[in-house]
C-alpha positions in Angstrom: 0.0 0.0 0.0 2.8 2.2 0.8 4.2 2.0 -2.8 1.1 2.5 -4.7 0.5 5.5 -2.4 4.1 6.8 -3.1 3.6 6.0 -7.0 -0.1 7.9 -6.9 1.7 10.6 -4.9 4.4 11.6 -7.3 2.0 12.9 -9.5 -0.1 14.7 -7.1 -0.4 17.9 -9.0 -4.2 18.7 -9.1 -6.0 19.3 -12.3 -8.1 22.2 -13.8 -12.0 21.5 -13.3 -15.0 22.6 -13.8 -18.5 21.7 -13.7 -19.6 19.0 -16.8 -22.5 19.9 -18.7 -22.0 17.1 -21.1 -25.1 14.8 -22.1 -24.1 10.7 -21.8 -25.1 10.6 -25.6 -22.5 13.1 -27.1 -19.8 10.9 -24.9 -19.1 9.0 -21.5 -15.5 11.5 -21.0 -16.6 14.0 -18.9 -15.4 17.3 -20.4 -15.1 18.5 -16.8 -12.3 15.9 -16.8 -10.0 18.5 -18.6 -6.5 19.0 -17.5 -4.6 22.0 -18.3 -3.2 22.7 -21.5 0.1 24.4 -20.7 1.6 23.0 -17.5 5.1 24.0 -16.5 5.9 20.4 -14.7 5.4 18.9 -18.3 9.3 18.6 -18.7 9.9 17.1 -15.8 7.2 14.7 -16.2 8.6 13.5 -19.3 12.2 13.8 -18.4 12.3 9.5 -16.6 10.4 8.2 -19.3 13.9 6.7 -21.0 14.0 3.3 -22.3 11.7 1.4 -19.7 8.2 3.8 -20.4 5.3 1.4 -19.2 2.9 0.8 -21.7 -0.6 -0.8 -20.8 -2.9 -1.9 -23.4 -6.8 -0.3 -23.5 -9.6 -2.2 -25.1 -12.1 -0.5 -27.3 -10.8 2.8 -25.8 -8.4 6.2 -26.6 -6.9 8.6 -23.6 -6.0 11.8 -25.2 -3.9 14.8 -24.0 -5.1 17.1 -21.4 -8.4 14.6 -21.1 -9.0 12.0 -18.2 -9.8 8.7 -19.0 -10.1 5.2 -16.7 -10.0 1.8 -17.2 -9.6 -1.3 -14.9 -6.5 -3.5 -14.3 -6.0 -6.8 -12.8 -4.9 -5.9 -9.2 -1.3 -7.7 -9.2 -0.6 -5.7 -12.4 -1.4 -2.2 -10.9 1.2 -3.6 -7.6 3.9 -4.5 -10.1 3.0 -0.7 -12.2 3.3 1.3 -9.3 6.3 -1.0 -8.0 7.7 -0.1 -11.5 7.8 3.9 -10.8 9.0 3.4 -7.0 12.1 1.5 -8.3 13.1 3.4 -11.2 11.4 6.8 -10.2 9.5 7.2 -13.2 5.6 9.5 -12.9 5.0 8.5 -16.0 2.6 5.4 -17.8 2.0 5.4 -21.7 -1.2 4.0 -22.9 -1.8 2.7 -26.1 -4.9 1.1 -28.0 -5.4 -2.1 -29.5 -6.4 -3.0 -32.5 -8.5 -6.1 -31.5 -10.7 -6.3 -28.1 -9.1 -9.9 -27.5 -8.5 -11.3 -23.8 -4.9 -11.7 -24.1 -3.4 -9.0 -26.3 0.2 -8.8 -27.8 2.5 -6.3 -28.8 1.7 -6.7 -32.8 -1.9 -5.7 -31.6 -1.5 -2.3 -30.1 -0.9 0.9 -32.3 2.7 2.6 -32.7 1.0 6.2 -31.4 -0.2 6.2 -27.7 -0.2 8.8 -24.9 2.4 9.5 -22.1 -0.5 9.8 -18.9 -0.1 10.3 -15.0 -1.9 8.1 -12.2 -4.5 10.6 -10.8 -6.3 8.4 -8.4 -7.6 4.5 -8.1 -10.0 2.6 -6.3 -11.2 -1.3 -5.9 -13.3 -1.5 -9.5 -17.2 -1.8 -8.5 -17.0 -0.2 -5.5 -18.2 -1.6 -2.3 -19.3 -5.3 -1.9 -18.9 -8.6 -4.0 -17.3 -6.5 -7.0 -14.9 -4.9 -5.0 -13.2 -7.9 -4.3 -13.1 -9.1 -7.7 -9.5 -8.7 -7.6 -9.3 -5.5 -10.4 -8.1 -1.7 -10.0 -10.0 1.1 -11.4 -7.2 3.7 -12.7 -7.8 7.4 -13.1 -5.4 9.0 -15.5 -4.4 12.3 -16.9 -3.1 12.3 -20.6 -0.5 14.9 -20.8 1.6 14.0 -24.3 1.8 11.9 -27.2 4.7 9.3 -28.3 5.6 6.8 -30.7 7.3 3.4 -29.7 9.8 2.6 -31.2 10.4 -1.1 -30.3 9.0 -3.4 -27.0 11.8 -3.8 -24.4 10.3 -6.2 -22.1 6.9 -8.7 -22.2 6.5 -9.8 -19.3 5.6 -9.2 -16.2 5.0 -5.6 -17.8 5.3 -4.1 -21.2 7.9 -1.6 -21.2 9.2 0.0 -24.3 11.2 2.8 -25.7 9.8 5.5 -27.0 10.2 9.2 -28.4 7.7 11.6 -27.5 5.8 13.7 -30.4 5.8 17.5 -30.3 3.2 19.9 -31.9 4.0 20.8 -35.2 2.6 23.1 -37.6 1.8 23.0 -41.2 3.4 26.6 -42.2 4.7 29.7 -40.0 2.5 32.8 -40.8 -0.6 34.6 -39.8 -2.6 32.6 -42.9 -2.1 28.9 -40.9 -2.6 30.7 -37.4 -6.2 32.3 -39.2 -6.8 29.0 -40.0 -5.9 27.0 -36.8 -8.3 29.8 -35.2 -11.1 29.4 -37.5 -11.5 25.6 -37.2 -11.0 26.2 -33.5 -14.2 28.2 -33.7 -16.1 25.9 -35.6 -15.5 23.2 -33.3 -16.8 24.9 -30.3 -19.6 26.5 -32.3 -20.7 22.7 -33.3 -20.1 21.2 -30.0 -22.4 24.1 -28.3 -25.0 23.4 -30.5 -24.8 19.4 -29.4 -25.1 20.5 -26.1 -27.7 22.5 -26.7 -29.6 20.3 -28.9 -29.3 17.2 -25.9 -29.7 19.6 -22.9 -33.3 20.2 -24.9 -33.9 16.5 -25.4 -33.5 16.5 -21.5 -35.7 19.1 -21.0 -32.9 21.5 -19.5 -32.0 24.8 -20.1 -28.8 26.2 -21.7 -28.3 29.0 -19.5 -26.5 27.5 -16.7 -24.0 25.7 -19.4 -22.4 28.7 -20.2 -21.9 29.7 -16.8 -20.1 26.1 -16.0 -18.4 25.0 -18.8 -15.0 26.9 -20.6 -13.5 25.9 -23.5 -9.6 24.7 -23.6 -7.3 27.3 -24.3 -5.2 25.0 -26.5 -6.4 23.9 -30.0 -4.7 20.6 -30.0 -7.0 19.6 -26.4 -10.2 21.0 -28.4 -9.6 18.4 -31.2 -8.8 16.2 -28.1 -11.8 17.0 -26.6 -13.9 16.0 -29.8 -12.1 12.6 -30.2 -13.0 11.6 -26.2 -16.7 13.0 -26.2 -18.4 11.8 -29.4 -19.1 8.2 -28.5 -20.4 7.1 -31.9 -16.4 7.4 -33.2 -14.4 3.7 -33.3 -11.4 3.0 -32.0 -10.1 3.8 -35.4 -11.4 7.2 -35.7 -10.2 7.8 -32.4 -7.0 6.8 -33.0 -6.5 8.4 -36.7 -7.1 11.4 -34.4 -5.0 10.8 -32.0 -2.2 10.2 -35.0 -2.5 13.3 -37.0 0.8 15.1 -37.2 -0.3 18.5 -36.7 -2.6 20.4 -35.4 -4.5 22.0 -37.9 -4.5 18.1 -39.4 -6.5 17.1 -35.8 -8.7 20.1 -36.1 -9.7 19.0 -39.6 -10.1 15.5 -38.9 -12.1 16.9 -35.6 -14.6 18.9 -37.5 -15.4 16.5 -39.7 -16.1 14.1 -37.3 -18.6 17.0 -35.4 -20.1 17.9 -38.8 -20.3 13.6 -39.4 -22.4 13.4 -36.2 -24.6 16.6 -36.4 -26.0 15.7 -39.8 -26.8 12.3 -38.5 -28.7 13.9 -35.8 -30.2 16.2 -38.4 -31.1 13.4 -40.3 -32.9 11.1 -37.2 -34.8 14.2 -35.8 -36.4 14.5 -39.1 -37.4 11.0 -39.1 -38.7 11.0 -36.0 -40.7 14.2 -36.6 -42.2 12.8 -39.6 -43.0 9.5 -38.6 -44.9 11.4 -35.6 -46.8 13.7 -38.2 -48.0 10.9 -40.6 -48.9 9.1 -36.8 -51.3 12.1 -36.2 -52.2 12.4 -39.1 -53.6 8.4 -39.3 -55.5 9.4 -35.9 -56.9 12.7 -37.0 -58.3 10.4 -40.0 -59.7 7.6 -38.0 -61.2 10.4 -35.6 -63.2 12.5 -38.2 -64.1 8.9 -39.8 -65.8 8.0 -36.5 -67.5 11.5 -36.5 -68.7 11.3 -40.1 -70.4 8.1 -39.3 -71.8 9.2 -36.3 -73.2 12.2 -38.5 -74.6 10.2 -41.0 -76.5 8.4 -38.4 -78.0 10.7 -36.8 -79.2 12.1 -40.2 -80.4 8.9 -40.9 -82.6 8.9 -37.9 -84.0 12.6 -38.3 -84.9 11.4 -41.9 -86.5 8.5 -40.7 -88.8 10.9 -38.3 -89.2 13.5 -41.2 -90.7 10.5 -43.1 -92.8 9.1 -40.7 -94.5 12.4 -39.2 -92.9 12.5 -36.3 -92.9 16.5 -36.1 -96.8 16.8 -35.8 -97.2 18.7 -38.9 -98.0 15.9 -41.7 -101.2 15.4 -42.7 -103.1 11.7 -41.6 -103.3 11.0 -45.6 -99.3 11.9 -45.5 -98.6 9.5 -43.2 -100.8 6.5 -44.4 -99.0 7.2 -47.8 -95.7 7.1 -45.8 -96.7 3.8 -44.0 -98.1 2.5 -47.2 -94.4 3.1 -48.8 -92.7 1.0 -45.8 -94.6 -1.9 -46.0 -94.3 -2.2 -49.9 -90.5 -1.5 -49.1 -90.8 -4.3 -46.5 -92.7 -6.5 -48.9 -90.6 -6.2 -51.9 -87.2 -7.3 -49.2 -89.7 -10.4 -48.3 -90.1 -11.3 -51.8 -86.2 -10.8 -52.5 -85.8 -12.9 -49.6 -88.4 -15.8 -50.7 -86.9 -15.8 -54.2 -83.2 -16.2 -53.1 -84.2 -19.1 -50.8 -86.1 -20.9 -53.5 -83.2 -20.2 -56.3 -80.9 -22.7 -53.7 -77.8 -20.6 -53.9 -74.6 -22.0 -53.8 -72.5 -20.9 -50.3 -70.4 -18.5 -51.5 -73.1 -16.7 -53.3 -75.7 -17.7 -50.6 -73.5 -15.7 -48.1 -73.1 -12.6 -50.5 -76.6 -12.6 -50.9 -78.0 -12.7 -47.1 -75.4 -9.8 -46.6 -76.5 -7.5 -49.4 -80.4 -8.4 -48.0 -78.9 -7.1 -44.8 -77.7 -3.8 -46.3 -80.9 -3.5 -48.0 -83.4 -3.9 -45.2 -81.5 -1.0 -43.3 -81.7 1.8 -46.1 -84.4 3.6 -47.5 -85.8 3.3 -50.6 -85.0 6.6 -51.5 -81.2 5.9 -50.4 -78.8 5.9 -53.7 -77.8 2.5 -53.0 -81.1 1.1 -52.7 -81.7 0.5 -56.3 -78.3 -1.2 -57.0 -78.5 -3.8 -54.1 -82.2 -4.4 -54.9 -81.0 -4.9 -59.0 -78.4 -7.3 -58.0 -80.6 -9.4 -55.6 -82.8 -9.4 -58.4 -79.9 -10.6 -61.1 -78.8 -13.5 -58.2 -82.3 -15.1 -57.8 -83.1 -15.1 -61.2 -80.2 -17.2 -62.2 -80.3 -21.2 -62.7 -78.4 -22.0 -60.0 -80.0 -25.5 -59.2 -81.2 -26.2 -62.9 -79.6 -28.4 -65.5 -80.6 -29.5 -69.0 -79.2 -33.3 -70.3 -76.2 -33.3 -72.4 -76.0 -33.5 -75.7 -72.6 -34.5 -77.6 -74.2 -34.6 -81.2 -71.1 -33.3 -83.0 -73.2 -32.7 -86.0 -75.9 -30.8 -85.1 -73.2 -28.4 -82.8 -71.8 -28.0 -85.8 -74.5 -27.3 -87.6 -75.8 -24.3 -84.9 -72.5 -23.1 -85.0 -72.2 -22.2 -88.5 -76.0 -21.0 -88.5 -75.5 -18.6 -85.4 -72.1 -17.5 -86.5 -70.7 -16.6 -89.3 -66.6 -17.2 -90.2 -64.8 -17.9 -86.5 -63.5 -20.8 -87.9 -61.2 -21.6 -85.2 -63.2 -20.8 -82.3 -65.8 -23.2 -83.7 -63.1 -26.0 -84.1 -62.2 -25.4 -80.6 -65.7 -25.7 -79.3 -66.2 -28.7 -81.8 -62.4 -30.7 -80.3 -64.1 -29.6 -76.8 -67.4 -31.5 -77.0 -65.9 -34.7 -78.5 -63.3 -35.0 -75.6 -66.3 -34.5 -73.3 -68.3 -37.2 -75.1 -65.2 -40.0 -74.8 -64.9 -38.8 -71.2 -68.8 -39.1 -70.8 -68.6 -36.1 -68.0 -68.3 -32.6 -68.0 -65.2 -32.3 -65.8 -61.3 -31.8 -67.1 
């Protein structure tokens, strides 16, 4: 205990915070996690890293500069890490991430570009109870640098390797690339203000207090840091490409586009949404005036029905037995319809048709617009031979002979009605 407390103490310097006003869905780095861009220790921080730098492996995760990140560690590994910086006094750990998210990962795995970080704070992972004691260290770091390794020293029990650490560099000297640098600088934090705003709204929060809490990084190369550890829709390889541009203007670029990337897709999915919900509301407003329509229609139906039947007082007696005359004709002419389709012995299909067009029928007027179409085609089913049958009669002859009377020319067609009706006779049925 005394050594990891030494090891976490050597690096004791305390970090500039501030409030987060981050939303989980832009990214699970808190950007109140920042550490200062410009700190006069950083050459002494870097000055042990020599030949035997630490490097520890991260799984589906990036640590930029000036940005906090954790990650959990086996419990004997942190012991021999920390046992590590006692002996050679060291403050310094690089991280670098692998390629693959495999159990047991190997130096081919890892990318040549990682980050030169200091041990801020750890605790038992899990916290209190049965996870604590799962034998694994969560490890609070501070990225402060880049570096490239340039070849693995040592396996086993620890990776160590030696490495050269990668300085800022810019594209051109001159007031055009520092216009530039500042111009994608502002994009940045005009985009990620407007992601904030945009999910503090989704949250039903105001804006108001995130200007208060939240300041931007002074440096440009932590702002396109900041972007890379806060979007959490990017890969590892995005990340990573990031974290790998040579200059700074180059990460700015990259940054943007990734910003831009992310708010179009947002864009794109709040449009969706919206009009998904519209054509919803729409469907409803339909069904709802449907229902009121037909609730309309009915109660016109009924004041008809009371107009026709004299209900208001003001029809004369003679009126009214007309009116009653002209419902029970209407009544007996459904009757009839219905005595006729019983005798015609309908087949089921058309039986069914026909007892739900009778249906329709008894419930309308006669003056209704549909009255006279349902009554014509009751009329067309119960006048047709449904039950009724004459004998065959395969007398190729005299077919032929009504054939050529009836028609004249359709010499083919008759041939084919002539071949039909001898098959039928050899068959002696109708079927086939």
């Amino acid at each position: 205990d005394s050594l990891q407390l030494a090891a976490c103490q050597r690096c004791s310097r305390k970090p500039f915070s501030h409030p987060s006003a981050v939303d989980p869905r832009i990214g699970e780095v808190l950007l109140g996690s920042m550490a200062p861009a410009d700190d006069d220790g950083s050459e002494d921080f870097s000055a042990n890293v020599g030949d035997s730098l630490v490097v520890l492996p991260l799984r589906n995760q990036v640590i930029f500069p000036a940005i906090r990140g954790s990650f959990e560690l086996p419990k004997k590994v942190f012991e021999d890490v920390c046992d590590h910086l006692e002996r050679t006094g060291a403050s310094a750990i690089g991280v670098v991430a692998s390629r693959r998210s495999a159990k047991k990962i190997s130096s081919a795995d890892l990318y040549e570009v990682g980050t030169l970080c200091r041990m801020v704070s750890h605790a038992a992972a899990g916290g209190d109870g049965e996870q604590a004691a799962s034998g694994r260290v969560r490890v609070v770091v501070e990225g402060r640098s880049r570096f490239r390794v340039l070849k693995y020293t040592q396996e086993e029990p620890l990776r160590l390797a030696s490495v050269e650490l990668l300085e800022e560099k810019g594209d051109a000297e001159g007031p055009d690339q520092d216009v530039a640098v500042r111009a994608l600088s502002h994009s940045i934090r005009e985009k990620m203000a407007e992601m904030l705003r945009g999910n503090q709204q989704d949250n039903g929060k105001g804006s108001g207090s995130s200007r208060r809490q939240f300041r931007w990084p002074s440096s440009p190369s932590a702002l396109a840091g900041l972007v890379g550890a806060t979007l959490a829709q990017l890969t590892v390889e995005e990340r990573q490409k990031l974290l790998e541009a040579p200059t700074t203007r180059a990460r700015l670029e990259i940054a943007l586009d990734f910003l831009q990337r992310e708010t179009e897709a947002k864009r794109m999915s709040s449009e969706i949404s919206s009009s998904i919900q519209k054509s919803r509301e729409l469907e409803l407003r339909q069904v709802v005036l449907q229902r009121q329509i037909q609730e309309v229609q009915k109660d016109l139906q009924r004041l008809q029905n009371k107009a026709h039947r004299g209900t208001d007082g003001e029809a004369s007696e003679g009126g009214g037995a007309d009116l009653e005359d002209g419902e029970d004709e209407a009544e007996d002419e459904v009757a009839r319809l219905a005595d006729c389709l019983a005798r015609a012995r309908l087949p089921e299909d058309a039986e069914r048709v026909a007892k739900r067009e009778l249906r329709r029928l008894k419930s309308l007027q006669p003056h209704h617009p549909e009255y006279t179409s349902i009554h014509t085609y009751l009329e067309l089913l119960a006048s047709l031979p449904w039950a009724q049958s004459s004998e065959d009669r395969f007398d190729l002859k005299e077919a032929k002979a009504m054939l050529d009377e009836d028609h004249k020319g359709l010499h083919q067609v008759k041939k084919r009605l002539l071949e039909f009706l001898a098959v039928q006779k050899m068959r002696g049925d109708m079927k086939g």
